[in-house]
N, C-alpha and C positions, 0 to 999 in steps of 0.2 A: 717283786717276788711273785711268782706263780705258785696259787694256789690246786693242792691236789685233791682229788676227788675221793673220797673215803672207801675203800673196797671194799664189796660184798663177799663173806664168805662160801664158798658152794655150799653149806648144812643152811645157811640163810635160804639162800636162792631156789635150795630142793624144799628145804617148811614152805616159802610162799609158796610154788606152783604144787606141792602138795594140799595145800589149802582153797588154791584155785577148784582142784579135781577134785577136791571134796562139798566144794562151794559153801564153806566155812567163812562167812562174810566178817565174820567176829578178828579168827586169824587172819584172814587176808589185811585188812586195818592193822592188825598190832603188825604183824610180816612188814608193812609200811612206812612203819619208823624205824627201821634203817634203808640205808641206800640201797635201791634195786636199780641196774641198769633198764633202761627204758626197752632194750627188742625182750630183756624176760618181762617187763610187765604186760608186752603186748602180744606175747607166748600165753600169761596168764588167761588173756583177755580170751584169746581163742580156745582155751579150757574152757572156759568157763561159758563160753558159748555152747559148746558143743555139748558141755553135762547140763546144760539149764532146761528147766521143763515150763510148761507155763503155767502163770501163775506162783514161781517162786519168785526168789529177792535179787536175781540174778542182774537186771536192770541197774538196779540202786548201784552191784557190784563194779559192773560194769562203767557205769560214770566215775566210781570212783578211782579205779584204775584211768580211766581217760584222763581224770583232771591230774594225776600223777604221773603224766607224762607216754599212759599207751598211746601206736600210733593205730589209727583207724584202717591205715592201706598197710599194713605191715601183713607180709605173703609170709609164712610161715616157714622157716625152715633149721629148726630145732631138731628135737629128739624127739618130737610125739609124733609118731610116723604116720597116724591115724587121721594129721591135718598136714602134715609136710605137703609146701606147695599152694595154699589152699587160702583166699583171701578171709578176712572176718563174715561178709556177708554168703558169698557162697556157703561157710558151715551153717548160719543161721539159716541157710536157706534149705540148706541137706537135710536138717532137724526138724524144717516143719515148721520153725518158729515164728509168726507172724509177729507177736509182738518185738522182739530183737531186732529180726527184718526191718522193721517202722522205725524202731530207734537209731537203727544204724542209719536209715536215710534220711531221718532227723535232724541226724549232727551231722549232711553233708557226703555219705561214704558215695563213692563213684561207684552206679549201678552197674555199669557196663566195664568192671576191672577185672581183669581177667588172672587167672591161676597160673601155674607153669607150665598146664596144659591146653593154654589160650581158650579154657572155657570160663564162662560166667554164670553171675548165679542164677539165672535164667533158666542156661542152659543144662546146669544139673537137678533144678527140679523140673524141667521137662524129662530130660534123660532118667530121672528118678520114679517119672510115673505119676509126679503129682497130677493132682487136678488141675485140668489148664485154667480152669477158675477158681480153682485157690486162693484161700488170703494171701498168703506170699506172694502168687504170679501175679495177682492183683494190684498187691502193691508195687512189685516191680516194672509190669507196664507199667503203671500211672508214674512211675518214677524216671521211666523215660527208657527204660531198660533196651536193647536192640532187639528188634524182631527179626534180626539176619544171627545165624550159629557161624560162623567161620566162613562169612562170604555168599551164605544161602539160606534163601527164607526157611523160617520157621513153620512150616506144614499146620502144627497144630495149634501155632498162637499166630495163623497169618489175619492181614485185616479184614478179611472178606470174610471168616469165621469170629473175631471180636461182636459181639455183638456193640450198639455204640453207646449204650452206658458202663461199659467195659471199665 
C-alpha cells in the first residue's frame, strides 16, 4: 500500500514564508510542524536571507530550515519577484552579508553557481560596487570563486591587482 504525503494548506504555506519575511524564528519553528513541501522551505530560506541583517538570529534560522529539507542550490522561482532567478548565495552576497556568505560556503554551496542570468555571486557584488576587498569578495576568492565574468577576466579582481595575502 502506498503511503501519501499529508498536504499543506495555502493559509499554512502563506504563515510560514510570512514568518520567513518577518524573520519570526519562534513562528517559523511552530510553521514547521506541519508538512511544508521542501522548494517553499527553500523559498523561505532565500527570504530570510535577503531580510537578515547582521548580527540577528537569522543563521540559527537558516540551519533550521536546511536540516528540514531546504535545498542550498535551489534558483528561486516563486512569487518573490525581488529574488526570482537568483541563487541563495548571490542574495547573501547583494545584502553585503559576510557572515551568510561564510555559512553558505560552510555547508558546501557552489561559489561559482550561476543565476538565470549566468552571473554569480562574484559577479553582482562586483557589478554592485562593493569593495573589491570586501569580506564577502574576500571570502569568495578564497572560496575559489572564478575570476573570469562570462568568459572574460575580471578587471578589478584580476591577479596582478590581488594583492597575495588576498
Amino acid at each position: 500500500m502506498k503511503r501519501s504525503t499529508p498536504r499543506s494548506n495555502p493559509e499554512h504555506l502563506r504563515n510560514f514564508l510570512e514568518a520567513c519575511d518577518n524573520l519570526n524564528i519562534t513562528e517559523v519553528n511552530k510553521q514547521l510542524a506541519q508538512p511544508i513541501p521542501k522548494d517553499i522551505i527553500s523559498q523561505g530560506m532565500h527570504i530570510i536571507i535577503e531580510k537578515a541583517e547582521k548580527g540577528d538570529r537569522s543563521i540559527e534560522c537558516l540551519q533550521t530550515l536546511l536540516d528540514y529539507g531546504g535545498n542550498l542550490e535551489y534558483i528561486n522561482k516563486g512569487k518573490f519577484k525581488i529574488l526570482l532567478g537568483r541563487t541563495m548565495l548571490i542574495v547573501a552576497a547583494e545584502q553585503k552579508n559576510p557572515s551568510i556568505v561564510s555559512w553558505l560556503l560552510d555547508k558546501g554551496i557552489d561559489v561559482n553557481q550561476l543565476d538565470e542570468e549566468g552571473n554569480t555571486a562574484l559577479d553582482i557584488s562586483v557589478r554592485n560596487k562593493d569593495n573589491p576587498y570586501s569580506d564577502c569578495v574576500r571570502l569568495l576568492v578564497k572560496a575559489g570563486a572564478s575570476l573570469n565574468t562570462q568568459g572574460k577576466p575580471r578587471q578589478i579582481l584580476s591577479p596582478v591587482i590581488l594583492p597575495p595575502n588576498f
